[in-house]
Structure formats: structure tokens, C-alpha cells
C-alpha positions in Angstrom: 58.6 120.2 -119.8 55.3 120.3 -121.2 54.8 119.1 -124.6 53.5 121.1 -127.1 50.7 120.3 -129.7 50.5 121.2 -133.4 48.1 120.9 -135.9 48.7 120.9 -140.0 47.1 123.3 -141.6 46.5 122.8 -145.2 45.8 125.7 -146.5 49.2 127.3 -145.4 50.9 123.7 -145.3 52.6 124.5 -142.7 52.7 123.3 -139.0 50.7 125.7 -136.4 51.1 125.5 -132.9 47.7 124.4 -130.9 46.7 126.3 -127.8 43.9 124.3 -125.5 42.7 126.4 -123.0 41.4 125.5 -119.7 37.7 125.5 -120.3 38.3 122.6 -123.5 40.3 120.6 -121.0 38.0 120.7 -118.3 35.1 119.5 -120.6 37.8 116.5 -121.8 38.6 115.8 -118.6 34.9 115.6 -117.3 33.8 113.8 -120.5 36.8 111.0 -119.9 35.7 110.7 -115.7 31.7 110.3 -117.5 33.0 108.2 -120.1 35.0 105.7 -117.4 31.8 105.7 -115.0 29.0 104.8 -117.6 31.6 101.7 -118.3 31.9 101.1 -114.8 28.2 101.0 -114.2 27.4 98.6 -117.4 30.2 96.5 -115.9 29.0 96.4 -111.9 25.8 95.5 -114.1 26.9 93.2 -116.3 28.5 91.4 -113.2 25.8 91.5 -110.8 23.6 90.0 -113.6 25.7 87.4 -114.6 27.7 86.3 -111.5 26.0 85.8 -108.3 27.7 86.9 -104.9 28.5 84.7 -102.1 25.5 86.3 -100.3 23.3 85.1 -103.4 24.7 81.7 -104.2 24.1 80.8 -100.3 20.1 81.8 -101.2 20.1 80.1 -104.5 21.3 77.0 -102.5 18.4 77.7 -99.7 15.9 78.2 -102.3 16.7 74.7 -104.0 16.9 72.6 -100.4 13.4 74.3 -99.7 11.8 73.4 -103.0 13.3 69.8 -102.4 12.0 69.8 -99.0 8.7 70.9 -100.0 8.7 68.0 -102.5 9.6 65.5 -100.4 7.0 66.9 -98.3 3.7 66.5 -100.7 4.8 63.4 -101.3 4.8 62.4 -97.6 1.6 64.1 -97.5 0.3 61.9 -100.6 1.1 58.2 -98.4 -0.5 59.9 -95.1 -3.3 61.0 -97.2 -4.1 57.9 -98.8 -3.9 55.8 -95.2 -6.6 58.6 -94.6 -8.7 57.9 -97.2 -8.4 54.1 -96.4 -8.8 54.4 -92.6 -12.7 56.8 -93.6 -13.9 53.7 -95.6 -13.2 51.2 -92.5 -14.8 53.9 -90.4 -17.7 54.1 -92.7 -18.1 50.5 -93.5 -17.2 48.5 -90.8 -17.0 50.2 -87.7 -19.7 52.1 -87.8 -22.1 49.7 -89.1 -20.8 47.2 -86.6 -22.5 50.2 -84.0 -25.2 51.0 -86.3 -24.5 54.1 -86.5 -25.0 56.4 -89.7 -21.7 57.1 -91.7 -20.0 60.5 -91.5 -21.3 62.8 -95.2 -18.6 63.5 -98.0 -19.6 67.1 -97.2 -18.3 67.0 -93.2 -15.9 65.1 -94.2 -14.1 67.3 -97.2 -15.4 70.7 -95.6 -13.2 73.2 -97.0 -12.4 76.6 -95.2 -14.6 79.9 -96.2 -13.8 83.5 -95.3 -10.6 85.5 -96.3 -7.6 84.1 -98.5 -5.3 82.1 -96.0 -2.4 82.4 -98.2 -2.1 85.7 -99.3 0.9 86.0 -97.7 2.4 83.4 -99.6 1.7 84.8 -102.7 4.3 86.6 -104.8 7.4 84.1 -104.5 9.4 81.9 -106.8 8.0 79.1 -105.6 4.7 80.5 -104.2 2.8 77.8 -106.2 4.3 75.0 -104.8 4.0 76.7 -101.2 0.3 77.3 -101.2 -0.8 73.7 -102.2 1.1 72.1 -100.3 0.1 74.5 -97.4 -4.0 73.7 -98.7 -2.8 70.0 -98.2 -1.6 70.4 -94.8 -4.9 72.0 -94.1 -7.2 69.8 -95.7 -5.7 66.6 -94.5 -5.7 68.6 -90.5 -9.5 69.7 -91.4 -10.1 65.4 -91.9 -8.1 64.1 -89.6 -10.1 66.1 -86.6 -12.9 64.9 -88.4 -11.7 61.9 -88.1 -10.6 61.8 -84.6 -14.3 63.1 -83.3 -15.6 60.1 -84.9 -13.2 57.9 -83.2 -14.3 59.5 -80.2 -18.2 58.9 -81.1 -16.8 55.1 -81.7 -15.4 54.8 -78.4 -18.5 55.8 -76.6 -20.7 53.5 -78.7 -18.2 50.4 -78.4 -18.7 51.6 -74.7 -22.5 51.3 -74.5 -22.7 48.3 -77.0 -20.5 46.5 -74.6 -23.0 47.6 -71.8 -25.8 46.4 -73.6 -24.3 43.6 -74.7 -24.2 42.6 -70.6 -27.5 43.7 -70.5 -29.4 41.9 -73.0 -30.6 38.0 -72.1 -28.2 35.9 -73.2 -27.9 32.7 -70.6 -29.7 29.9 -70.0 -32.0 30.8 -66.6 -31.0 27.6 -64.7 -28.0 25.3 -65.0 -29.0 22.9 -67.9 -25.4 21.6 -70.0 -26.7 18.4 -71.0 -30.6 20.0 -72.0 -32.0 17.9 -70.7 -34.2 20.2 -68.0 -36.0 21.7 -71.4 -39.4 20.6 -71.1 -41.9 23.2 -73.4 -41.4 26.0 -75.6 -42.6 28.8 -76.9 -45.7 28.9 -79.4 -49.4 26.9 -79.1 -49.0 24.3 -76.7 -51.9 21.9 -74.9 -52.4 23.4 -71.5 -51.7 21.1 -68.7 -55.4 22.0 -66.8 -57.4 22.9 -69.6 -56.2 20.1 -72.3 -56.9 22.7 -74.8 -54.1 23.9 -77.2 -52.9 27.6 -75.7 -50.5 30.4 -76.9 -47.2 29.6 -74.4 -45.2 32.8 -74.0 -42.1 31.3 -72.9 -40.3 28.4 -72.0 -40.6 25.6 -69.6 -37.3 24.4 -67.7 -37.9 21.1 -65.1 -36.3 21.3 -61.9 -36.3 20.0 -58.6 -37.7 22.4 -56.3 -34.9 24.6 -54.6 -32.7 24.3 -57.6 -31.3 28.2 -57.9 -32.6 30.5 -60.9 -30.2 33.2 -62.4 -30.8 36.4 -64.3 -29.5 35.7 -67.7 -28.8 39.5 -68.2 -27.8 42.8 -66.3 -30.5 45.0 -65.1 -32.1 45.9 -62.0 -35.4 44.2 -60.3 -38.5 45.7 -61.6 -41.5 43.7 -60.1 -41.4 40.8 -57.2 -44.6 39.5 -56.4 -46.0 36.5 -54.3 -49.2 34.9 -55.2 -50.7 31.7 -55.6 -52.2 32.7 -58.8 -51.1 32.7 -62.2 -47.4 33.1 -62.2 -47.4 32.8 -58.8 -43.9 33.9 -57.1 -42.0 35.7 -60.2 -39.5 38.2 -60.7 -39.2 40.8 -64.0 -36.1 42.0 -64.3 -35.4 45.4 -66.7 -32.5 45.2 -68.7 -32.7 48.4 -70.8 -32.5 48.7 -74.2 -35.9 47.5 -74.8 -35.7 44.2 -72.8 -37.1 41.9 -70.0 -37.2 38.8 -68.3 -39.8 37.2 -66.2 -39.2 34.1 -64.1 -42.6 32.4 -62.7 -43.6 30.0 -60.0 -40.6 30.3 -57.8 -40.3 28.4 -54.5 -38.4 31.5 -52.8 -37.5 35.2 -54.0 -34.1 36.1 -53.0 -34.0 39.8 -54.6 -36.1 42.5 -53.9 -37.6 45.8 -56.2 -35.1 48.3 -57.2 -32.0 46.2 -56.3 -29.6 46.0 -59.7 -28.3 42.9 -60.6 -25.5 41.3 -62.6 -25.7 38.5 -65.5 -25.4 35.0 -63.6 -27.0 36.3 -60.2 -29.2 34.3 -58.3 -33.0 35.9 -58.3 -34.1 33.0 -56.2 -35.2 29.4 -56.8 -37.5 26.8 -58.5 -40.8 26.2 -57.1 -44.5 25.1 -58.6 -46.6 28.0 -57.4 -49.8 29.6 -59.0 -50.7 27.7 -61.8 -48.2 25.1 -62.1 -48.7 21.0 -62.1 -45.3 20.4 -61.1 -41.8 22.2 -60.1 -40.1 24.6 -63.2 -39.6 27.6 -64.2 -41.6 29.2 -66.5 -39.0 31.8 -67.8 -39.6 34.9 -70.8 -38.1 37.6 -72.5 -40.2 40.6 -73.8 -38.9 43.3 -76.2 -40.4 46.6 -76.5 -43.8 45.2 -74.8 -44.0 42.3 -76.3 -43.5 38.7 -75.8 -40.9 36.9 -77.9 -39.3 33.5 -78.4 -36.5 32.9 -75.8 -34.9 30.4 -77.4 -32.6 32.9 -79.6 -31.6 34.4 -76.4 -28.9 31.5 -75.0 -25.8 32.5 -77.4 -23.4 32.7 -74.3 -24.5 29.1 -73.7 -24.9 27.0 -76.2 -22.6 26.3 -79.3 -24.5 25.6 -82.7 -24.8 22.0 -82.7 -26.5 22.4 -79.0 -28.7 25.6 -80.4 -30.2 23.1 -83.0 -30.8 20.5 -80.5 -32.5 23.2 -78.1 -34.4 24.4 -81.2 -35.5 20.9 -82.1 -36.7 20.5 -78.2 -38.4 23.9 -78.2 -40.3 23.5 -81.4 -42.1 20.0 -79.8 -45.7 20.6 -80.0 -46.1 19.0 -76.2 -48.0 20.1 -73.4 -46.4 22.7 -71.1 -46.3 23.1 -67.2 -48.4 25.8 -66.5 
């Protein structure tokens, strides 16, 4: 049975009985369900702030792994950067002036990227700081290491050529002479052997029995063969490139002909005393650009420097040459 409420009234003093009718307890009742479900709410809150879900922690966890990662990252990035920086100056310094060529700019080298911001979609995060210089890193050291790359691609072709001209440019004795002794006259004013008169001598003079065989001290192909009893008499120019040519007087015999390309070491043909010669050599010179220089630096494949000073000492006699 229901229990009934009463209320003291003190103006009577007495007790009187207190009737609630439906509408009042439907208001209580409603206000009690309101009451429980603000709680309710300020606790899911209060929890939700305060206590992270499963779901959450597992994130958190992510988030921290990532950021460590990232860290490790730049400073992976830092080491390859610096072997970068290190691996530019040899490029700059060494290599390329070893090829002569001009160094790549600061400017080419630390060119940045224009247009819209890349990382605008990594804007926004925790950690979107962290994310978007270490993703300009990554850029910047890719931007520099292409650069980088092309230039080792620009060193490879020159290391190519070099090593072509290298073949190419005189660098051999013209006849076999170990001992030195076959070095008769060098260049500079010498006393002509007809004449008697001191006479600019544009090459060297190398004594040799007639037959003995001469050899192109370069690569290169044949550019003039001509007989005559004149002058030079029986010679051979060989074109090396680069600037460079040989000429080889007074031969006996001619054994290459015009066009034909020939090889360091090959046999052009052999020692003679024609045109204007007073005995059997070969007159032998090297022009650069057009004009006639002194052969004697040209025998570094030959000699080794104590025999270089000895074939400098020979060369610089003010004698009288051979033709």
C-alpha cells in the first residue's frame, strides 16, 4: 500500500495530509531523468577527456614511433648531407680542375623549388612542423644530389676525352733512343750545316742509320706525305687533334699514306738523309695551334727525370744541326 505524505502546518499545528497530483510528478520525474543525464554527459566528458580509449592510446603510441622515426630520420639526413657537402668541394676542386672545367655555381647547385606550396597538405598536424622540414630536406638534398649526379656524368665524358687526348698528344720519343745517345741538335738558333751561319732550328735532330724505323709519338691520322728532294725532303705530318702536330723530315721510305689513322708507337716509315740533309736523321717537330714549339717537353712517356735533364742538357747544346 501506498504511503501517504503529510505536511506540518504551523499555523493550525497540526499534521495535513499532502496530495501530489500527476502533473507535479511528472515534472519531478522529468526533472530527476534531466538531472541523471546532464551528470551522465559531464561524466562521458570528464572521461573521454581524461582517459584515453584503447582506440586512442594505440594512436598516441603511433604518433610517438612517427615523431621518433622522423627524428632519427633528419638526423640520417644530417650525415648524408654533410658527405654531400664534402663530395661538391672534391667535385669543385679537384676533379673538375683536374678536367679544367668551370665549377658548378652555389646558385645551381642550392636551387630551391618555385611555384605553389608543396606542403600544404602537411599543414595542420601535431607534428606538422617537424614533417614539412624534414620533407624540404628530403627535397633539397634530391634537388643536389641530381645536380650532383649530371656533373658526374659531365666528369665521365671529360675523363673520357682527356684520356683520348692524352693518346693523342706527342708524348714518345720518334725513334728508339734509351741510352740518348741518337740526340744530335735541338731546338733554338743553331749553325746550319750548308750555310755555316747561325739559323732558327724548329725541331730536333735524332742520328740514325738509314732504314732505322720512325714512329708516331701520338694518335692521329696522316695529314700530308710528300716526296721531294728538297727541303724536308720525304716527311710525314701527322694531326693529332687538340691543337697538335708532328712532322718527321728526310725519310728514306714512307710507309703510311694521307687519310690513314694511326696509333701512338706506329711505324710512319724510316730514316733517310733526303732534301736538305748532310747525313742520315730525322729531323722530327711538334707544332701547336700553328706554331712551332720545342719538342723536348713532349717525351714524358719516355724518359724519367734524371734522363729529361740529360736530354734537356743535350738539346740546349748550341751545336750545329743536320739540316
Amino acid at each position: 500500500m501506498k504511503k501517504s505524505k503529510y505536511r506540518y502546518n504551523l499555523q493550525t499545528l497540526t499534521y495535513e495530509k499532502v496530495n501530489v497530483s500527476i502533473k507535479d510528478r511528472l515534472y519531478r520525474f522529468l526533472f530527476h531523468i534531466s538531472l541523471g543525464l546532464v551528470f551522465a554527459a559531464v561524466f562521458i566528458v570528464l572521461v573521454y577527456s581524461l582517459v584515453d580509449s584503447p582506440k586512442e592510446k594505440m594512436l598516441r603510441r603511433e604518433n610517438a614511433q612517427l615523431k621518433t622515426q622522423y627524428e632519427f630520420m633528419n638526423k640520417k639526413l644530417e650525415v648524408v648531407s654533410n658527405s654531400l657537402v664534402s663530395l661538391q668541394q672534391r667535385d669543385d676542386n679537384i676533379y673538375r680542375i683536374i678536367f679544367e672545367a668551370e665549377p658548378i655555381t652555389k646558385e645551381e647547385r642550392n636551387a630551391g623549388f618555385g611555384g605553389v606550396n608543396r606542403y600544404k597538405n602537411l599543414e595542420g598536424f601535431n607534428n606538422s612542423e617537424l614533417i614539412i622540414s624534414t620533407s624540404k630536406r628530403l627535397d633539397k638534398l634530391a634537388k643536389q644530389m641530381y645536380v650532383q649526379s649530371k656533373s658526374f656524368d659531365e666528369l665521365l665524358s671529360l675523363a673520357e676525352q682527356k684520356e683520348k687526348m692524352l693518346a693523342s698528344i706527342p708524348a714518345i720519343q720518334p725513334v728508339a733512343n734509351e741510352d740518348l745517345t741518337r740526340m744530335a741538335s735541338g731546338y733554338g738558333n743553331r749553325i746550319h750545316p750548308i750555310y755555316k751561319t747561325e739559323k732558327m732550328h724548329w725541331g730536333m735532330d735524332f742520328t740514325a742509320n738509314t732504314g732505322i724505323e720512325i714512329y708516331s709519338t701520338g694518335n692521329g691520322k696522316v695529314e700530308t706525305v710528300e716526296n721531294s728532294n728538297k727541303g724536308y725532303g720525304n716527311h710525314v705530318v701527322v694531326n693529332h687533334g687538340y691543337g697538335y702536330k708532328t712532322l718527321y723530315a728526310h725519310m728514306s721510305k714512307v710507309k703510311v699514306r694521307p687519310g690513314q689513322k694511326v696509333s701512338r708507337g706506329d711505324v710512319l716509315g724510316f730514316v733517310g738523309s733526303t732534301g736538305t740533309s748532310t747525313a742520315p736523321h730525322l729531323h722530327y717537330e711538334v707544332i701547336k695551334d700553328g706554331e712551332k714549339i720545342n719538342p723536348v717537353n713532349f717525351y714524358f712517356n719516355d724518359l724519367s727525370p734524371d734522363e729529361f735533364d740529360r736530354m734537356l742538357e743535350i738539346s740546349s747544346s748550341n751545336n750545329q744541326s743536320f739540316d
